[in-house]
C-alpha positions in Angstrom: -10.3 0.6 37.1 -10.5 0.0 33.5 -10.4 3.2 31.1 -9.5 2.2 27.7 -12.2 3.9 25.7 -11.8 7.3 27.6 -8.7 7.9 25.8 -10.7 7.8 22.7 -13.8 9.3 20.9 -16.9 6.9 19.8 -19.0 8.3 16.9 -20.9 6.2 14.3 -20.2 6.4 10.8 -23.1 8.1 8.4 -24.3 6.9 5.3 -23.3 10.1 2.2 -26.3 11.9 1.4 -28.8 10.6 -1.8 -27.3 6.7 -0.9 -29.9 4.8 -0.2 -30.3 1.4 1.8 -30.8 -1.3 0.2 -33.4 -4.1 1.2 -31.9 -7.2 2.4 -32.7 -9.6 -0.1 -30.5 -7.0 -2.5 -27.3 -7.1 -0.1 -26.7 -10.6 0.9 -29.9 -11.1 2.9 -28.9 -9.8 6.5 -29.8 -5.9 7.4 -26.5 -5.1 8.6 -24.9 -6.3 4.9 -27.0 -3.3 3.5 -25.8 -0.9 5.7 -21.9 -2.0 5.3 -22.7 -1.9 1.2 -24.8 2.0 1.7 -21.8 3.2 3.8 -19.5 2.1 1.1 -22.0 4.2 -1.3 -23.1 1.1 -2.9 -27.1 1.6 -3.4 -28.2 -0.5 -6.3 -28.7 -3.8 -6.5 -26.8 -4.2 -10.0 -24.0 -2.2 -8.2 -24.4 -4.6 -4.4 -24.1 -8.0 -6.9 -20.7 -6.4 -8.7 -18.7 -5.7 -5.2 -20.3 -8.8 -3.3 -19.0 -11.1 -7.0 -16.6 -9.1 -8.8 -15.9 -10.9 -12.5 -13.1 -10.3 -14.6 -15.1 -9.2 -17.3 -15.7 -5.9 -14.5 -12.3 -5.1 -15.7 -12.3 -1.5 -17.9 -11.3 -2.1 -21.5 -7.3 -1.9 -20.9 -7.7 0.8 -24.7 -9.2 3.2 -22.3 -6.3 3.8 -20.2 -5.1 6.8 -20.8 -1.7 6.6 -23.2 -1.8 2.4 -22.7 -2.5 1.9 -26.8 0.2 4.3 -27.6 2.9 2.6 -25.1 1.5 -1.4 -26.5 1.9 -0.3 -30.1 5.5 1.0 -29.7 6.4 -2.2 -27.6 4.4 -4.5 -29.7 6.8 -3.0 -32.4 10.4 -3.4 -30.4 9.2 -7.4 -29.5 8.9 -7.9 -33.4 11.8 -5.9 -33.8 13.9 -7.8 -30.9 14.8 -4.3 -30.0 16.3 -4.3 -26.2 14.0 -3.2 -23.8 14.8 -2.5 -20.5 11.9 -2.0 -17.8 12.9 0.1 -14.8 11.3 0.0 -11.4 10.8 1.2 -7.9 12.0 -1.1 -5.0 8.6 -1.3 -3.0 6.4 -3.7 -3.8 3.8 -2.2 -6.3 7.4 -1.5 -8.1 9.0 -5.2 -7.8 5.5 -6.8 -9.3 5.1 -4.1 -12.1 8.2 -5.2 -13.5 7.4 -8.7 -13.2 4.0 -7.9 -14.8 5.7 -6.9 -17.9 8.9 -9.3 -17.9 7.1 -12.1 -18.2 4.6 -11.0 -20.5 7.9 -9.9 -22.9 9.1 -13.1 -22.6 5.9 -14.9 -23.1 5.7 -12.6 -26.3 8.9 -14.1 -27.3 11.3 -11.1 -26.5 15.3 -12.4 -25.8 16.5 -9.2 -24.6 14.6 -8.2 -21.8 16.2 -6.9 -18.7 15.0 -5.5 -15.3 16.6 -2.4 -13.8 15.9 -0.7 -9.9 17.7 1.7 -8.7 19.3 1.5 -4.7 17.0 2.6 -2.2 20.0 4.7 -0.4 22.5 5.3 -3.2 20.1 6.3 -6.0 17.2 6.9 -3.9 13.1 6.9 -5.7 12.9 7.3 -9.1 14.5 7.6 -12.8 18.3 8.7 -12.3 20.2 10.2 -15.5 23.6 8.3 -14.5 21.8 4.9 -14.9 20.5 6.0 -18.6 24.3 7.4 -19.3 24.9 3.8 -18.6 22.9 2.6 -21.3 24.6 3.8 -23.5 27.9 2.0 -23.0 27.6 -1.5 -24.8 29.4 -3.3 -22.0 27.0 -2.2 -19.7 24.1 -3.6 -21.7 26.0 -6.8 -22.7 26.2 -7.3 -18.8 22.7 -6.6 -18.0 21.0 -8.9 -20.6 20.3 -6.6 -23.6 22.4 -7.8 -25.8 25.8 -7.4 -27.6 25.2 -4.9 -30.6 24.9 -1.4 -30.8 21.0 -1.0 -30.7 20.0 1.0 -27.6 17.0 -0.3 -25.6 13.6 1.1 -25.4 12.9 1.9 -21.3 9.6 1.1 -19.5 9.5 3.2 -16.3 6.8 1.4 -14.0 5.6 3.0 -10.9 7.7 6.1 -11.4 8.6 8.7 -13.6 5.8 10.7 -14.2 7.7 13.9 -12.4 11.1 13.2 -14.1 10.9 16.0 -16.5 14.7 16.2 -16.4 16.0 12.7 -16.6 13.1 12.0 -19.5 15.3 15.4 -21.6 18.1 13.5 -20.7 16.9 9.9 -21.8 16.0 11.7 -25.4 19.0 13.4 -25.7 21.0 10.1 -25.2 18.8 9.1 -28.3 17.1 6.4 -25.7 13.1 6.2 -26.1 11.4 6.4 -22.8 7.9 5.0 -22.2 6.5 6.2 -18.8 3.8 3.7 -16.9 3.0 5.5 -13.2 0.2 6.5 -10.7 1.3 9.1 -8.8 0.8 12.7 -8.5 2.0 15.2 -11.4 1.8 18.8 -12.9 -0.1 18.8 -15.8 1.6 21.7 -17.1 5.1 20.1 -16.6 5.0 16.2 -18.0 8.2 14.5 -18.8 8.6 13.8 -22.8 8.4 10.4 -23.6 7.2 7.6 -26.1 4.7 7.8 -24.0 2.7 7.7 -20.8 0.6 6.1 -19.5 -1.2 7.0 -16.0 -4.9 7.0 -14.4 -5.2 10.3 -14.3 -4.4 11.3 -17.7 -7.5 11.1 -19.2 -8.1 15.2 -19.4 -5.0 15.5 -21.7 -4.6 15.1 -25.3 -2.0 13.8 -26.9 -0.7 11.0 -24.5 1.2 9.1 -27.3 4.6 9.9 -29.0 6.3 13.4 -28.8 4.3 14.2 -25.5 6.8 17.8 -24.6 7.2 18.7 -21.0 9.0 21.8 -19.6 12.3 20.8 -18.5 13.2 21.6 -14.9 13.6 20.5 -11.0 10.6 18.3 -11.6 11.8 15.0 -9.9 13.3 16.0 -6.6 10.6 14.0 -4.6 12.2 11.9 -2.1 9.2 10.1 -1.0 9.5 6.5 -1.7 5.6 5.8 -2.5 3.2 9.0 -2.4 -0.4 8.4 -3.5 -2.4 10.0 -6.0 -5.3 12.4 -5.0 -7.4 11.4 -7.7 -8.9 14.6 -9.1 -11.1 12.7 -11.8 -14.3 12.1 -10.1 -14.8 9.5 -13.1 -12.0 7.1 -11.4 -13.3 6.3 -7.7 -9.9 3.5 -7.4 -7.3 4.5 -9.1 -5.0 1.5 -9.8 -1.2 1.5 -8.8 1.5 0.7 -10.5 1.1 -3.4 -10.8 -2.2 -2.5 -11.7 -0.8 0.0 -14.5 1.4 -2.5 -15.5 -1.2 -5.3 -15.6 -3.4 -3.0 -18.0 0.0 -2.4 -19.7 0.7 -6.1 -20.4 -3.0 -7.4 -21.3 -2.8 -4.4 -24.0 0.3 -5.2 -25.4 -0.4 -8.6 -25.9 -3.7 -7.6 -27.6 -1.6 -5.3 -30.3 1.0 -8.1 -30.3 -1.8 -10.8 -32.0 -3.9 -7.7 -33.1 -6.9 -9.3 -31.8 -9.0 -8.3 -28.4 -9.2 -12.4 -27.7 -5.8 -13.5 -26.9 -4.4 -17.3 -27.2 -4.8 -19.5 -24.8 -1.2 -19.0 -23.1 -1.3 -15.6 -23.0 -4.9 -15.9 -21.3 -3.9 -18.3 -18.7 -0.7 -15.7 -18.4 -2.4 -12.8 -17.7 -5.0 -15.0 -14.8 -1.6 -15.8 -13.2 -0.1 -11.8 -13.5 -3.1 -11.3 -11.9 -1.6 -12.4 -8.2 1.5 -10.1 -8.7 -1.1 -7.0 -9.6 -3.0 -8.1 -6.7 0.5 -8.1 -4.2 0.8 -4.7 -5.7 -2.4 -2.8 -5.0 -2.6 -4.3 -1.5 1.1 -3.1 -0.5 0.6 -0.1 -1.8 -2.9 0.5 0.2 -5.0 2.4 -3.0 -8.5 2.1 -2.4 -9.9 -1.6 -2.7 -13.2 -1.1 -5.3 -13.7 -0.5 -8.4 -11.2 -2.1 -10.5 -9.0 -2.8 -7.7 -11.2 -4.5 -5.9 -11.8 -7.1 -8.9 -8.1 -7.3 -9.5 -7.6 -8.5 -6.4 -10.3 -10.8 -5.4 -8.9 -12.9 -8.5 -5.4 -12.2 -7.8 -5.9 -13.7 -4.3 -7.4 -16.5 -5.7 -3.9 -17.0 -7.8 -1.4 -16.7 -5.4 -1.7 -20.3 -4.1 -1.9 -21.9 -7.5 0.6 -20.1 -9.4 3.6 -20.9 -11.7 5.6 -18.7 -10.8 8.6 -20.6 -9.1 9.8 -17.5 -7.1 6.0 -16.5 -6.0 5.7 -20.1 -4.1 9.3 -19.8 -3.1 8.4 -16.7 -1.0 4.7 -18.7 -0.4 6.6 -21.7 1.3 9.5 -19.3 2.9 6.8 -17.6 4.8 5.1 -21.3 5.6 1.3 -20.2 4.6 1.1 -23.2 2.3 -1.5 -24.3 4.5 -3.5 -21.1 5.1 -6.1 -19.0 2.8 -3.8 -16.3 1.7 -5.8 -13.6 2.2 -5.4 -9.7 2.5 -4.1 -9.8 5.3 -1.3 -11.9 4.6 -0.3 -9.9 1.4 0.5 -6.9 3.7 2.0 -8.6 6.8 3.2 -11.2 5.5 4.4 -11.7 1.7 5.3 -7.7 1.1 7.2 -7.0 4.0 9.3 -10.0 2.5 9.7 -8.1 -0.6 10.1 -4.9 0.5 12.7 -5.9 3.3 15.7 -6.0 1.1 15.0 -3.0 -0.5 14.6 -1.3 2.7 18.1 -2.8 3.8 20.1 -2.9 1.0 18.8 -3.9 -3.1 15.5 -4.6 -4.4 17.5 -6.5 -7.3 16.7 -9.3 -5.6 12.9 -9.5 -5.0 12.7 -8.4 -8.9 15.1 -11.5 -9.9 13.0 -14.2 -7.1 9.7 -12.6 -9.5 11.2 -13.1 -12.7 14.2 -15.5 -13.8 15.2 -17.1 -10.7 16.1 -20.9 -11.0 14.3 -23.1 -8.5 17.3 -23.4 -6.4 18.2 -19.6 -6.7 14.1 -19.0 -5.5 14.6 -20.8 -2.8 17.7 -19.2 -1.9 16.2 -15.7 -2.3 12.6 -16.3 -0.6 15.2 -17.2 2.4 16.8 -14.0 2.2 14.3 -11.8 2.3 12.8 -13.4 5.4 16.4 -13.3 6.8 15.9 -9.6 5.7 12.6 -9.1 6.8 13.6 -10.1 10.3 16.6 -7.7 10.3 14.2 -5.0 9.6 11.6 -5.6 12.1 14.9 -5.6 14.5 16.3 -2.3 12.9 12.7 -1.1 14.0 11.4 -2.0 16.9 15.0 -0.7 18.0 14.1 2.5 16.4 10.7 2.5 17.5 11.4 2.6 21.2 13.8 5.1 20.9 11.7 7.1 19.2 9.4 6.9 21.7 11.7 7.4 24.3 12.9 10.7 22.8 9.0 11.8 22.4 8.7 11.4 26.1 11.8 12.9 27.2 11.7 15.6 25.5 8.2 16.3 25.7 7.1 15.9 22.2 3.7 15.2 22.7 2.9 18.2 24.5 -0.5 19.3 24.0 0.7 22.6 22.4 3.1 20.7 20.4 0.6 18.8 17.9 3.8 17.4 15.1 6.6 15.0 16.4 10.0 15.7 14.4 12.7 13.7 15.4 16.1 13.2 13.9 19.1 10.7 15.0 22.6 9.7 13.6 21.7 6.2 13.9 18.4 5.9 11.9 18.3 3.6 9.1 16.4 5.7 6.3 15.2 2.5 5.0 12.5 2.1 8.1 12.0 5.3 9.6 9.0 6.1 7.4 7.7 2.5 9.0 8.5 4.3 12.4 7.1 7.2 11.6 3.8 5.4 10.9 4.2 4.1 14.4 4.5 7.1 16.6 1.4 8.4 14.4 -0.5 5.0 15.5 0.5 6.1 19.4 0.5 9.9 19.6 -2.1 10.6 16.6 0.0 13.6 15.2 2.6 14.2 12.3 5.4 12.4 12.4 8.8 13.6 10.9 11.7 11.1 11.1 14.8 12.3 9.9 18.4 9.9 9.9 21.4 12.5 10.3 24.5 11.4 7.3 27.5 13.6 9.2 29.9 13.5 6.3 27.3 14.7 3.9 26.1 16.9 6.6 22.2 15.9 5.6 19.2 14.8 7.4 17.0 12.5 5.3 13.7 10.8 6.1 10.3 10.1 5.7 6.8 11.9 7.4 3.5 10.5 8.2 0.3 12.0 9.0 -3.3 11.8 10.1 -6.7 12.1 8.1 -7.3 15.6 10.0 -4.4 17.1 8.6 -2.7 17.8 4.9 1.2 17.0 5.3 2.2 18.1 2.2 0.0 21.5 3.0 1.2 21.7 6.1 5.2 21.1 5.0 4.7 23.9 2.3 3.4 26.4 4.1 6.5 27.6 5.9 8.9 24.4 7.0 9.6 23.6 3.6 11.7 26.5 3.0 14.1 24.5 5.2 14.5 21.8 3.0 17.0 20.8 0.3 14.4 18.5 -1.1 10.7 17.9 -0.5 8.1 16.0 -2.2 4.8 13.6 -1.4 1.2 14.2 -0.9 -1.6 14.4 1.9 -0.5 11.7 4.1 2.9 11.5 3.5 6.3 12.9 2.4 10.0 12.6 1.7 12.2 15.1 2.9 15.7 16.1 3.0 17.8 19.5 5.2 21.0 20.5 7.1 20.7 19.4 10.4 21.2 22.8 11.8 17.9 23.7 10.3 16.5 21.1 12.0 15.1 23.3 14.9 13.3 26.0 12.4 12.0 23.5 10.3 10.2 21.7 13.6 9.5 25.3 14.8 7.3 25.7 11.5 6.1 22.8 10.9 4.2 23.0 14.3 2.8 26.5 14.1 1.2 25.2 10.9 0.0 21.9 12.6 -1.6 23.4 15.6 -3.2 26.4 13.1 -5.3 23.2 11.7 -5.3 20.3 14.5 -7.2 21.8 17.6 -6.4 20.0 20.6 -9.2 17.5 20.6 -8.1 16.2 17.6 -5.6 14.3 19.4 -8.0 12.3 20.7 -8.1 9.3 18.4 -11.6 8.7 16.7 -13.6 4.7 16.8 -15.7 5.0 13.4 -18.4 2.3 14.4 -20.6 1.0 11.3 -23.4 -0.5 13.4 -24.6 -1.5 16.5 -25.8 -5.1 17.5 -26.6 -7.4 20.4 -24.3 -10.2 21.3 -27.0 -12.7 20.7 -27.2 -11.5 16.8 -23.0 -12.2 16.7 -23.6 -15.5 14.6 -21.6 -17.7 12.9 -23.9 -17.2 9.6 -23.6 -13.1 9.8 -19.9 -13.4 10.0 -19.7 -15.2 7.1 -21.6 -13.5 5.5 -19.7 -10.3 6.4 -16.7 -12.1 4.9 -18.6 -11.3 1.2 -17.0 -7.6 1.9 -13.3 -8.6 1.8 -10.9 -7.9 0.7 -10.6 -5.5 3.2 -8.1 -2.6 2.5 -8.2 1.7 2.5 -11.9 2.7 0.9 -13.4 -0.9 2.4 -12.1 -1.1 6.0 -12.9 -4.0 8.3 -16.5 -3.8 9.5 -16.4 -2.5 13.2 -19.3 -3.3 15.3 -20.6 -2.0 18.8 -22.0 -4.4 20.9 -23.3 -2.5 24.7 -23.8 -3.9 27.9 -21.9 -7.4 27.6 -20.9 -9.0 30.3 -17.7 -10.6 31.4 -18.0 -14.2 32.0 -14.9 -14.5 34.0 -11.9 -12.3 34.6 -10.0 -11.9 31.6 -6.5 -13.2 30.9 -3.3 -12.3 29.2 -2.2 -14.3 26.2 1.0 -14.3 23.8 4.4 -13.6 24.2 5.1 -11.3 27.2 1.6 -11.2 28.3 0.7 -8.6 25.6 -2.6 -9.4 24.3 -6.1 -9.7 26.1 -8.3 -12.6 26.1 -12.0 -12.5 27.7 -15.0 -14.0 27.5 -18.4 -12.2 27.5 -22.0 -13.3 27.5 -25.6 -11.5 27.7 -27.8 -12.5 30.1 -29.9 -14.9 27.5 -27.3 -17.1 27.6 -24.9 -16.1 24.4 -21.3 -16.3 25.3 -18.2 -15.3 22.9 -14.5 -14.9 23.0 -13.1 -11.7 22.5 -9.4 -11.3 21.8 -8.0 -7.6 21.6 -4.3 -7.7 20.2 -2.1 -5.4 22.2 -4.3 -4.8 25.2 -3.0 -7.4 27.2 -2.6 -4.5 30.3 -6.3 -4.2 31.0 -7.0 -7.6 31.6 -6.3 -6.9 35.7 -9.1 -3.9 35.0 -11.5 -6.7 33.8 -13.0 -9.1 36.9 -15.5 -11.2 36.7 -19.1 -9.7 35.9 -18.3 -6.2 35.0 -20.6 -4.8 31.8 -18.8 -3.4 29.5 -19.6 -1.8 25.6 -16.8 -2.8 23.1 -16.2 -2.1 19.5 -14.6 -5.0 17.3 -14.2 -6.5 14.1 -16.0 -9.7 13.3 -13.6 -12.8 12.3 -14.2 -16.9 12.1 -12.1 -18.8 14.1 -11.5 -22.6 13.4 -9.3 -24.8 15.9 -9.5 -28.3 16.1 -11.9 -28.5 13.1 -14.7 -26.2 14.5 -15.4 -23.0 13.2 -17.3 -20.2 15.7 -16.9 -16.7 15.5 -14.8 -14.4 17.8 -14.7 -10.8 18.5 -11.3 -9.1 17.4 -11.7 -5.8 19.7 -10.9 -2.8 18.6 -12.2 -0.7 22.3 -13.4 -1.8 25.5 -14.8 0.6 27.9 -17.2 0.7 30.8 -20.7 -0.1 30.0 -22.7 3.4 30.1 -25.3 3.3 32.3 -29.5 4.4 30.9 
């Protein structure tokens, strides 16, 4: 008997008070277009034309970024100069295409000593490290790494890190190296890092953002979390960008003050349209909310990716065979930035940064091969880790009613994937997730946690487990962590007791947001398209999902993929509509689903073309029963 919908809860998602539905001929001309735009708190008309055709001129004035004029005038001033500059990464994605963001706009400048640094995932771990500015300062080093032969010390561009690094920045001036933070993610306002200066979103409440900025020196960067998120506290910025788009705002500024004029030459504009896909790559990997700026940034920079000049961008394009598909959303997070994240997750990130910036076209190819090669060795590493996480869950009872966080640590984790895994028992149990590898020799246990909408991690980590911990940093929805693994027990102990105070048992039922209802006779090819005005789809504009009651199966549905594990099945209504419905990973109810059963099911809309036609298909998201009147 087919149950899949019991298992979760249905509830329709509500429009935010004082937003206001716009009339038809305002959103795209279909009903159901205004209501997508209202529940995205989009009310105007002005407002409905900017998401449905973001222009580039929708951009902000890169000037208004808080600290960006300070950091382009002192760079602007080391390109004249020649002066070394070194820009130093994170190994994720959003860290990989902020450096090539500002590498080639150096060298497009005219800069000959301009080098990329990013530290090793496991070795080094997230973050500025003072041993690699020590570095800098031995002349061999920087001969090595592209900086030149004399004695002039380079001028460092953090990008996508550093805002916490209080320490390391002391250490950077004391070394006599100027420092020039570019970041996104969360900080103490009290206790900034001082730099040349920085630049960040959420800076605008603080004077004095350029030159001599003085921050308290102490245990400021001990965050292992490889990526946390900013919470946004200026209700002025509704999408804060990440750190390609930092970077990006970084580079179009710095040209600017380069030329002193706000019109740039021709180069540098066609430049900055094709910097446009790597900012793009960056804000979709590193899932900040898709409107607003964001959303422009990368409705262009999709448009780019395909007809770029980069050599190592259509290396990885051509490695991943989507020369002949609309690279889309979709593709940028499964697809391309698993690629580059892969060998930073398995070994160095060096080489993602080197495919984006100075690779040769034989070296590209050779690279964009060896991160799929990579990519594949990862999604081996976790699926392996993935079932026997799940294994361990079951065994040992993890997902107990009364136990409402999952912490799980094994000698044979590979810290470069278990916050992937984490995110997967999350998806499957709907709790916290705390994955910890266990080092014996350094007698540490290191990983990443994951969490739900219904509950604060970082909260929820501070309020007793984190005592536990030799290091613990992130945000709402995720954390980095580090302890002995004899405190592994007291830590879970705590961490649970503050779960289950804020998660009541029925919040382990997973929630369906619907954003309308509709009959299957409405499911057009037009509509669809029309709903394809709303991508890119990404956190803050999800994937519409539609309810359609009472369809009924045509025939008895089918298995379909590899192993059997996805569900085909055909519905119609009884005036003579009929439509495919695919559901990816439900391929065990199709024995639950005969031939002429009605049943209510929640999907995404898509457009599926094979063998030239075009007709649109039903992507399901739930199938249950139909409930009777």
């Amino acid at each position: 008997m087919l149950t899949a919908g019991t298992r979760k809860r249905w509830v329709f998602r509500d429009v935010a008070d004082g937003v206001e539905t716009l009339d038809a001929k305002d959103a795209g001309g279909h009903p159901l277009l205004a209501r997508l735009l209202a529940l995205r708190n989009i009310a105007t008309p002005d407002d409905a034309q900017r998401f449905l055709s973001p222009k580039l001129n929708h951009l902000d004035d890169p000037a208004d970024l808080p600290g960006c004029a300070a950091a382009a005038t002192r760079i602007a001033q080391a390109v004249r100069d020649q002066q070394p500059i070194l820009i130093y990464g994170d190994y994720d994605v959003d860290g990989v295409t902020a450096s090539a963001i500002l590498w080639h706009t150096l060298k497009t400048l005219g800069h000959e000593h301009v080098a990329t640094y990013v530290p090793h995932r496991l070795d080094e771990g997230y973050g500025l490290n003072a041993e690699a500015f020590s570095s800098m300062t031995d002349s061999e080093w920087r001969k090595a790494n592209g900086l030149g032969e004399g004695d002039q010390l380079p001028l460092v561009i953090s990008v996508d890190c550093g805002i916490t690094a209080v320490d390391v920045a002391a250490h950077a001036k004391s070394l006599g190296i100027e420092l020039i933070i570019t970041d996104h993610h969360e900080f103490d306002a009290d206790d900034l890092p001082d730099a040349v200066a920085l630049v960040h979103p959420e800076l605008g409440g603080i004077s004095d953002l350029g030159f001599g900025i003085s921050g308290k020196a102490d245990d400021a960067n001990v965050s292992e979390h490889e990526s946390p998120k900013p919470q946004n506290p200026n209700p002025k910025s509704p999408s804060p960008l990440c750190g390609a788009g930092v970077a990006f705002k970084l580079a179009w500024q710095t040209a600017r003050t380069f030329h002193n004029a706000d019109r740039l030459p021709a180069e540098l504009q066609n430049l900055m349209c094709d910097l446009l896909a790597f900012a793009a790559l960056g804000t979709i990997a590193d899932i900040v909310p898709l409107v607003g700026e964001n959303r422009v940034i990368t409705v262009h920079g999709l448009s780019r990716i395909k007809h770029t000049n980069f050599l190592g961008l259509n290396a990885l394009i051509d490695a991943a065979e989507l020369r002949a598909e609309k690279v889309d959303a979709y593709h940028v997070g499964f697809v391309l930035g698993p690629r580059l994240n892969a060998c930073g997750r398995m070994g160095h990130a060096k080489q993602a940064v080197t495919l984006l910036t100075n690779a040769s076209p034989a070296q590209a190819r050779e690279l964009a091969g060896f991160l799929t090669k990579e990519n594949d060795r990862r999604k081996n590493t976790e699926c392996r880790i993935v079932d026997q996480a799940k294994a361990m869950v079951e065994e040992q009872g993890h997902a107990a009613e009364d136990r409402r966080a999952i912490v799980l640590a094994h000698e044979d984790w590979h810290p470069g994937v278990i916050g992937i895994v984490a995110s997967r028992l999350v998806e499957t149990y709907h709790r916290p997730a705390v994955l910890l590898g266990i080092d014996t020799e350094k007698n540490e246990a290191k990983g990443s946690a994951r969490s739900i909408d219904a509950v604060n991690l970082h909260a929820a980590i501070s309020e007793k487990a984190a005592a536990h911990c030799t290091r613990f940093g992130g945000h709402a929805m995720a954390a980095g962590l580090s302890l002995e693994p004899d405190k592994l027990d007291a830590f879970r102990d705590d961490l649970i007791e503050s779960v289950n105070a804020v998660l009541p048992a029925e919040g382990l039922i997973p929630t369906v947001k619907i954003d309308a209802e509709l009959a299957l006779c409405d499911c057009a090819l037009q509509l669809f398209h029309r709903l394809e005005s709303l991508a890119p789809f990404g956190r803050s504009n999800p994937k519409p999902r539609l309810l359609v009651r009472g369809a009924i199966t045509a025939r008895a549905a089918q298995r379909m993929g590899g192993e059997g594990k996805h569900l085909s099945v055909s519905l119609r209504d009884d005036q003579g509509t009929g439509l495919r419905a695919v559901g990816f990973g439900l391929g065990d109810l199709a024995d639950d689903l005969p031939a002429g059963i009605a049943v209510d099911v929640v999907f995404q809309p898509k457009t599926n073309t094979w063998r030239g036609v075009t007709s649109p298909e039903l992507h399901l998201v739930d199938i249950r029963p139909a409930e009777s009147d």
